[in-house]
N, CA, C and O atoms as CSV, one atom per row, in Angstrom:
chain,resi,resn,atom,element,x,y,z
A,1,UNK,N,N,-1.117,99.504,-68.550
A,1,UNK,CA,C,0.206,99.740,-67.998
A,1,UNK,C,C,1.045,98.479,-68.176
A,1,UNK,O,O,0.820,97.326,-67.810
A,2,UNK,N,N,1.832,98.886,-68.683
A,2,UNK,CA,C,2.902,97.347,-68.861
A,2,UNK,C,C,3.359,97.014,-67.905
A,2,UNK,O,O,3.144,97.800,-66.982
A,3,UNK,N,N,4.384,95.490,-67.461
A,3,UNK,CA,C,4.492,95.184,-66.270
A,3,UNK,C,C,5.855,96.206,-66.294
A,3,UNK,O,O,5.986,96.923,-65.302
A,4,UNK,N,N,6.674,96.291,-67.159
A,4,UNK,CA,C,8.149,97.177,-66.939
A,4,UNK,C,C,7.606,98.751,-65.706
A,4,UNK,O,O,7.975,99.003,-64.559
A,5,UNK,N,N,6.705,99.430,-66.560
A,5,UNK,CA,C,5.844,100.806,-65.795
A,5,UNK,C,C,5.137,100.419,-64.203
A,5,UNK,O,O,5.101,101.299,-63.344
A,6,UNK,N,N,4.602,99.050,-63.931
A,6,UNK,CA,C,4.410,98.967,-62.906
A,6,UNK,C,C,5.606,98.730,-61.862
A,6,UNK,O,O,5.608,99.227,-60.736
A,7,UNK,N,N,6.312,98.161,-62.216
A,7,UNK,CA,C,7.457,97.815,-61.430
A,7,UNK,C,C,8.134,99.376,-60.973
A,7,UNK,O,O,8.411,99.937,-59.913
A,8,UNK,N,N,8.216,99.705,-62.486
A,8,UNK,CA,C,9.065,101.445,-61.701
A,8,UNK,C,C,8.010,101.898,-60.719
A,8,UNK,O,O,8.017,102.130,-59.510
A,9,UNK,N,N,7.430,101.924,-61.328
A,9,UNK,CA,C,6.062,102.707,-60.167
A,9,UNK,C,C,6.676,102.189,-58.603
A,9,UNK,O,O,7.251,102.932,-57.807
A,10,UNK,N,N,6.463,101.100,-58.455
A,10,UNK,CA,C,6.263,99.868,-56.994
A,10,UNK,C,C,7.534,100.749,-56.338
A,10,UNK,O,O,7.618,101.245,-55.215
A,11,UNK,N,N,8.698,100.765,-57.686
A,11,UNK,CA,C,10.134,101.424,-56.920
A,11,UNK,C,C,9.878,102.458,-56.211
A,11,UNK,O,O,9.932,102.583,-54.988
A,12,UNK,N,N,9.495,103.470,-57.296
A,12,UNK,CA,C,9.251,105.204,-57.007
A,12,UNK,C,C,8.934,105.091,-55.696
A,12,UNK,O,O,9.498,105.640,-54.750
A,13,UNK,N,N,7.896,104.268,-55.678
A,13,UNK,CA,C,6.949,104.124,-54.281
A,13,UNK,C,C,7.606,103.771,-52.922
A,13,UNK,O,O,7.351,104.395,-51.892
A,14,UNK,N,N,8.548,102.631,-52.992
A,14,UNK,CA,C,8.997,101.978,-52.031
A,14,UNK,C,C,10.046,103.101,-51.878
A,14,UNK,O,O,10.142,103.490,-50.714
A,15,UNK,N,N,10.954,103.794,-52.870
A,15,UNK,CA,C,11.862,104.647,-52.241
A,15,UNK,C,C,11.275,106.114,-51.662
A,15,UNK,O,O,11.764,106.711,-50.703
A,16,UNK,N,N,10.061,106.588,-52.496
A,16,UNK,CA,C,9.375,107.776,-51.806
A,16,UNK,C,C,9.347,107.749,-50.146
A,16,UNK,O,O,9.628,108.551,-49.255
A,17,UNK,N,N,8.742,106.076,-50.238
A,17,UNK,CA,C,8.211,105.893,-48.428
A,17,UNK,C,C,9.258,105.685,-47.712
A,17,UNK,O,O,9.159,105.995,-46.525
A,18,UNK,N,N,10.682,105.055,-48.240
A,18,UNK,CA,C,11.994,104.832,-47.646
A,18,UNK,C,C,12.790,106.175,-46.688
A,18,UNK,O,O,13.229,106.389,-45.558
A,19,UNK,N,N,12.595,106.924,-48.161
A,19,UNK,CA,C,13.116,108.481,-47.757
A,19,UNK,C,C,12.769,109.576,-47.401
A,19,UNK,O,O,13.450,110.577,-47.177
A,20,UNK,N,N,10.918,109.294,-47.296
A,20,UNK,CA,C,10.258,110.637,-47.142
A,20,UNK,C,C,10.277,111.744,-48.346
A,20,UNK,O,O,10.078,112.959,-48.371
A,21,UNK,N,N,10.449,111.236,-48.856
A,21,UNK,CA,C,10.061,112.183,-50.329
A,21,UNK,C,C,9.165,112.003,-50.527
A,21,UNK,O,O,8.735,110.993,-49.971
A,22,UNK,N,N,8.096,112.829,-51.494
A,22,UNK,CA,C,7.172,113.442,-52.313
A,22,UNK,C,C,7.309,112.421,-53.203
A,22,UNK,O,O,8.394,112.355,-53.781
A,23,UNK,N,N,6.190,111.325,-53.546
A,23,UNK,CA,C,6.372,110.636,-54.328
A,23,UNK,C,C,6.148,111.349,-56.049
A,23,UNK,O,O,6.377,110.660,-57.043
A,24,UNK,N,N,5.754,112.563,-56.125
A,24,UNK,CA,C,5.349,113.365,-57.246
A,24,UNK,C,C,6.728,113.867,-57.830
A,24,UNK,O,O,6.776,114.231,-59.005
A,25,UNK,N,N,7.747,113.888,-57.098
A,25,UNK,CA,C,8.992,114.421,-57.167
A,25,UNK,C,C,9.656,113.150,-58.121
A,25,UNK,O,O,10.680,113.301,-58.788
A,26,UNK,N,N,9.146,112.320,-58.079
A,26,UNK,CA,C,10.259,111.002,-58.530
A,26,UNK,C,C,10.091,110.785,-60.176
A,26,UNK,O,O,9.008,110.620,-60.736
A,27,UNK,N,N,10.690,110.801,-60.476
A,27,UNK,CA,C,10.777,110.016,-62.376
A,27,UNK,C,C,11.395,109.029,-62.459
A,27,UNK,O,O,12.244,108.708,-61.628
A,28,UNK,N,N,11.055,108.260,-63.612
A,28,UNK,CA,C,11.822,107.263,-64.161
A,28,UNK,C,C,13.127,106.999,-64.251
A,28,UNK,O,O,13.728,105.984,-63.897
A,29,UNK,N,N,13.669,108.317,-64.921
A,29,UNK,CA,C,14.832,108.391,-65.816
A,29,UNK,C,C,15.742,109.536,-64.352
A,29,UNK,O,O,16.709,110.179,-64.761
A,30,UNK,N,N,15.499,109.644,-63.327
A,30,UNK,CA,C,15.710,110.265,-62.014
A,30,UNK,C,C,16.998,108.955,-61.846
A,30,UNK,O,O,16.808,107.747,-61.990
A,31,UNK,N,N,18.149,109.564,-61.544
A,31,UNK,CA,C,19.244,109.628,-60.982
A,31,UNK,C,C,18.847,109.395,-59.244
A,31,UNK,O,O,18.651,110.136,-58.281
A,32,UNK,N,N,18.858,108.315,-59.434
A,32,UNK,CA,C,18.019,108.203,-57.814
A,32,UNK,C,C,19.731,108.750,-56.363
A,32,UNK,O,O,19.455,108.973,-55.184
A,33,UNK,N,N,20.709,108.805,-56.705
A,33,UNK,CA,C,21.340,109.362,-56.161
A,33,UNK,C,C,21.191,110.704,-55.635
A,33,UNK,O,O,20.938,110.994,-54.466
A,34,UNK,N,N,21.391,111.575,-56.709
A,34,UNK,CA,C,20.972,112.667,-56.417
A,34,UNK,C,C,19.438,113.257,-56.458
A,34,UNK,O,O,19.274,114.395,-56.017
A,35,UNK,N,N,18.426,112.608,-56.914
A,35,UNK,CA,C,17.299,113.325,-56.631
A,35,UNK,C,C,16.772,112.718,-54.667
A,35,UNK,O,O,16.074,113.294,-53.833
A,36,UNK,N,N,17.408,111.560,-54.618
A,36,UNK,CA,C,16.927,111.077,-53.183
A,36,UNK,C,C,17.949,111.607,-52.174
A,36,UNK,O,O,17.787,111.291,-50.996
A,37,UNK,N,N,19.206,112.545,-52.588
A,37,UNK,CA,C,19.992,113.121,-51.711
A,37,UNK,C,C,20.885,111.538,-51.339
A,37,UNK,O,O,21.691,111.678,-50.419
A,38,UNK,N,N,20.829,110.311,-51.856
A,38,UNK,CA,C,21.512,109.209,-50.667
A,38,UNK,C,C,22.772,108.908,-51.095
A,38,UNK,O,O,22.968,109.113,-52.292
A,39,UNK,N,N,23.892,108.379,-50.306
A,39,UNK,CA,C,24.756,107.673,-50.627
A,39,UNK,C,C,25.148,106.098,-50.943
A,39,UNK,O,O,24.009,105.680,-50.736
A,40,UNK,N,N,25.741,105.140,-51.219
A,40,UNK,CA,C,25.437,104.208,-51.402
A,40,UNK,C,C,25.413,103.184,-50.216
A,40,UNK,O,O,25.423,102.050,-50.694
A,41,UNK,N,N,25.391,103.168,-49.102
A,41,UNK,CA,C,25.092,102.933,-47.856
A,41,UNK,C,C,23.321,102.773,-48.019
A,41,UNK,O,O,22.514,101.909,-47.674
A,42,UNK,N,N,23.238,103.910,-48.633
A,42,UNK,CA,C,21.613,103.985,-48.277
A,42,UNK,C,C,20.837,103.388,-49.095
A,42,UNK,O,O,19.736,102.873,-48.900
A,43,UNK,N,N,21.729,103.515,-50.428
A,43,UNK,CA,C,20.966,103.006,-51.691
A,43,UNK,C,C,20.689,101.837,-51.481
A,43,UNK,O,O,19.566,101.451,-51.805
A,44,UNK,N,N,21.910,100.640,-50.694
A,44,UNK,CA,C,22.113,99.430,-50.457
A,44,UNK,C,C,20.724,98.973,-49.738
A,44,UNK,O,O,20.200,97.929,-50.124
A,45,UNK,N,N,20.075,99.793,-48.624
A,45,UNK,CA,C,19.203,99.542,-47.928
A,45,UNK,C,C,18.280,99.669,-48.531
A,45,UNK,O,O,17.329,98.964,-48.195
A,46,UNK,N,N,18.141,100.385,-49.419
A,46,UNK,CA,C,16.757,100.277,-50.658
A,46,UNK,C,C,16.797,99.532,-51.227
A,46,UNK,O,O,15.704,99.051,-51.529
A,47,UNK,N,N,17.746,99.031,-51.661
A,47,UNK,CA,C,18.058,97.784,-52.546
A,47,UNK,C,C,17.435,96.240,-52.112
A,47,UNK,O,O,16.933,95.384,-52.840
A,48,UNK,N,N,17.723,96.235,-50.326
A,48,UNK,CA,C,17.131,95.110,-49.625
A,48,UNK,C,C,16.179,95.229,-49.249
A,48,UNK,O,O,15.488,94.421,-48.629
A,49,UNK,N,N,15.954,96.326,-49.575
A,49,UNK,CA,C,13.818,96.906,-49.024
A,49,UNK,C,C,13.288,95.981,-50.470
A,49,UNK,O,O,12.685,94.925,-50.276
A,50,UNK,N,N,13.515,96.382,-51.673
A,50,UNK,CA,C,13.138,95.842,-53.619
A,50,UNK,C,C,13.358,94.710,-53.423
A,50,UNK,O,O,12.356,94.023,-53.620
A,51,UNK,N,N,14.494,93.984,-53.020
A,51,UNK,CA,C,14.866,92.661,-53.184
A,51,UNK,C,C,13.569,92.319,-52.049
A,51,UNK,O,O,12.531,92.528,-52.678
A,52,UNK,N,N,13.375,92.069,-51.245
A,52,UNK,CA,C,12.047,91.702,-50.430
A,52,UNK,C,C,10.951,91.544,-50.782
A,52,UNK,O,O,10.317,90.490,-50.725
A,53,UNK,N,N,10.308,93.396,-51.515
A,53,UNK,CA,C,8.943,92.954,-51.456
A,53,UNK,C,C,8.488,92.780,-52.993
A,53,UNK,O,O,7.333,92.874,-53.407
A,54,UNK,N,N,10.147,92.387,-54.080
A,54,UNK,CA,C,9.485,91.327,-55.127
A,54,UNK,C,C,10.220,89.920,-54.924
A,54,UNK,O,O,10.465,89.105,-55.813
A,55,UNK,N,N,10.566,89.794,-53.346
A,55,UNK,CA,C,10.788,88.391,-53.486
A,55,UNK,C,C,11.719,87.782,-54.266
A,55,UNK,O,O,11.564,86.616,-54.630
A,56,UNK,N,N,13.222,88.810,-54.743
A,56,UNK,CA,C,14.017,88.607,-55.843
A,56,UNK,C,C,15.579,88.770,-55.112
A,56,UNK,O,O,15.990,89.573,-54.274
A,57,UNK,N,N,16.187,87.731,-55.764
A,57,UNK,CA,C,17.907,89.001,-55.180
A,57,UNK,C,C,18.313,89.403,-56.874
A,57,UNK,O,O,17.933,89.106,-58.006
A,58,UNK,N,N,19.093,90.063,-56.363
A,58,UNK,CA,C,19.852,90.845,-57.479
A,58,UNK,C,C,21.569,90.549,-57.393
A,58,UNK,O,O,22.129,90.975,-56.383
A,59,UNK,N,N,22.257,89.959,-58.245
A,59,UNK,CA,C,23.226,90.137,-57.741
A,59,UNK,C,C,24.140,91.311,-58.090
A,59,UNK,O,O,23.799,92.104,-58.968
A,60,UNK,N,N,25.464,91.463,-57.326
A,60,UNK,CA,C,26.001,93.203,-57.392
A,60,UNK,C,C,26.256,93.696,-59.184
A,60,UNK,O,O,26.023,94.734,-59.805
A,61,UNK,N,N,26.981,92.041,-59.645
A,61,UNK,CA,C,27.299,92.433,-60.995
A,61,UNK,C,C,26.285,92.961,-61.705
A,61,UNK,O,O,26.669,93.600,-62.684
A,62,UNK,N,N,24.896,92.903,-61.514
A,62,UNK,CA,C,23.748,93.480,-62.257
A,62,UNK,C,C,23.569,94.587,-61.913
A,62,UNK,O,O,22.802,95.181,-62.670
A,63,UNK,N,N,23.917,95.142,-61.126
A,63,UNK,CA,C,23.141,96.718,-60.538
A,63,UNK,C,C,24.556,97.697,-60.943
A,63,UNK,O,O,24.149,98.828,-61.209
A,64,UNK,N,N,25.485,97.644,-61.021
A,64,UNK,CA,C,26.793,98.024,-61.596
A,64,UNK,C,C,26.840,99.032,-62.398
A,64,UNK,O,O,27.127,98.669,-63.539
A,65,UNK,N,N,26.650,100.356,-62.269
A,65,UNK,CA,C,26.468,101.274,-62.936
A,65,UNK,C,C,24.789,101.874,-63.157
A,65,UNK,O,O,24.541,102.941,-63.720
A,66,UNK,N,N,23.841,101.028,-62.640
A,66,UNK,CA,C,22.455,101.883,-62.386
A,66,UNK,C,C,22.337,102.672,-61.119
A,66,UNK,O,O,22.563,102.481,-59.924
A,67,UNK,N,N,21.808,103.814,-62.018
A,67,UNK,CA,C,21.543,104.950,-60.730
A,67,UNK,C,C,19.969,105.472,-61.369
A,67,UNK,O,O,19.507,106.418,-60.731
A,68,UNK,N,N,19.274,105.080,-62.299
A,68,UNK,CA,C,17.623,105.345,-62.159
A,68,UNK,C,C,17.023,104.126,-62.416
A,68,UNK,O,O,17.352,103.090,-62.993
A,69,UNK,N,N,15.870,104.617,-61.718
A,69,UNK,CA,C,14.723,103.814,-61.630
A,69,UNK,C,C,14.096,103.005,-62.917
A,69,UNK,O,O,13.228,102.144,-62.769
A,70,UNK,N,N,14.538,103.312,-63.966
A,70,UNK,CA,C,13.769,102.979,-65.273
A,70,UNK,C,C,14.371,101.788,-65.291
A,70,UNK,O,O,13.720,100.772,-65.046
A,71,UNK,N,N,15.648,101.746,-65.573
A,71,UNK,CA,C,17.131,100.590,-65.187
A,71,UNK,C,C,16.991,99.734,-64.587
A,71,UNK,O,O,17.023,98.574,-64.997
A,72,UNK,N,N,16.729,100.228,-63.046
A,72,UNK,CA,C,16.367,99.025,-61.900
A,72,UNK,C,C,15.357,98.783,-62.303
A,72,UNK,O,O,15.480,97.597,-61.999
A,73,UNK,N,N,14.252,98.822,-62.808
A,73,UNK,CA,C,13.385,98.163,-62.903
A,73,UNK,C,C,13.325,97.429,-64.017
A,73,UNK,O,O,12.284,96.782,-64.134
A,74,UNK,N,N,14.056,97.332,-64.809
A,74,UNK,CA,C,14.045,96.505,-65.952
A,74,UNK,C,C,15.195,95.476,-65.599
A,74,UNK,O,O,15.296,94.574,-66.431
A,75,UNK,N,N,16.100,95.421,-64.519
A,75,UNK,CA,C,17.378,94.547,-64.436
A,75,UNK,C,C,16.188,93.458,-63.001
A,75,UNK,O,O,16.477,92.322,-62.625
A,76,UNK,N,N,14.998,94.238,-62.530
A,76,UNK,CA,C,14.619,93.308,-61.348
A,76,UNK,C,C,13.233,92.897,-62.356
A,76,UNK,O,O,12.313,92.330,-61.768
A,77,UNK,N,N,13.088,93.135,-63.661
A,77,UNK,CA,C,11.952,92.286,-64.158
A,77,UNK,C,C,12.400,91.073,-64.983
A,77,UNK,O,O,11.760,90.134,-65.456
A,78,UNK,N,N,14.017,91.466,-65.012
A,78,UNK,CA,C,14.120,90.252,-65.747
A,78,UNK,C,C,14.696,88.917,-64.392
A,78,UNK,O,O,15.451,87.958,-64.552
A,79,UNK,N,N,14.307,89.169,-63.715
A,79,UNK,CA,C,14.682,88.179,-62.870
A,79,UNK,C,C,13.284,87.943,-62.036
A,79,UNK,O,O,13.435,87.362,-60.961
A,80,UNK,N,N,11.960,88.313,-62.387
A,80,UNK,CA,C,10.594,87.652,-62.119
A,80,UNK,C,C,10.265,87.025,-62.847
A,80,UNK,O,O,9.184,86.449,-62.723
């Protein structure tokens, strides 16, 4: 598993347990807006859940148009 695939994974995971979703429900290439039902209020709070438990910030100009998981996880590996 490459580190890019683990990282989405860690996401899938941390937002499955965030939102109570079915972590089987989640994909990569998932529009985490609409498959997690959230608004960006909420997204924000997922965002500071990721930034935590890899120990990373992100700043806003980087996240600027991502809405899946494949994305975020490649904009928070290049900053490990």
């Amino acid at each position: 598993m490459s580190a890019l695939q683990k990282t989405t994974d860690e996401i899938m995971d941390l937002a499955a347990a965030h939102f109570k979703v079915p972590r089987a429900q989640l994909h990569p290439d998932d529009d985490f807006f609409s498959r997690l039902g959230i608004n960006s209020l909420q997204a924000l709070d997922l965002l500071t859940r990721i930034e935590q438990h890899f120990k990373i910030e992100l700043p806003d100009y980087e996240l600027q148009g991502v809405s899946d998981f494949r994305t975020l996880a490649e904009r928070i590996q290049s900053r490990l």
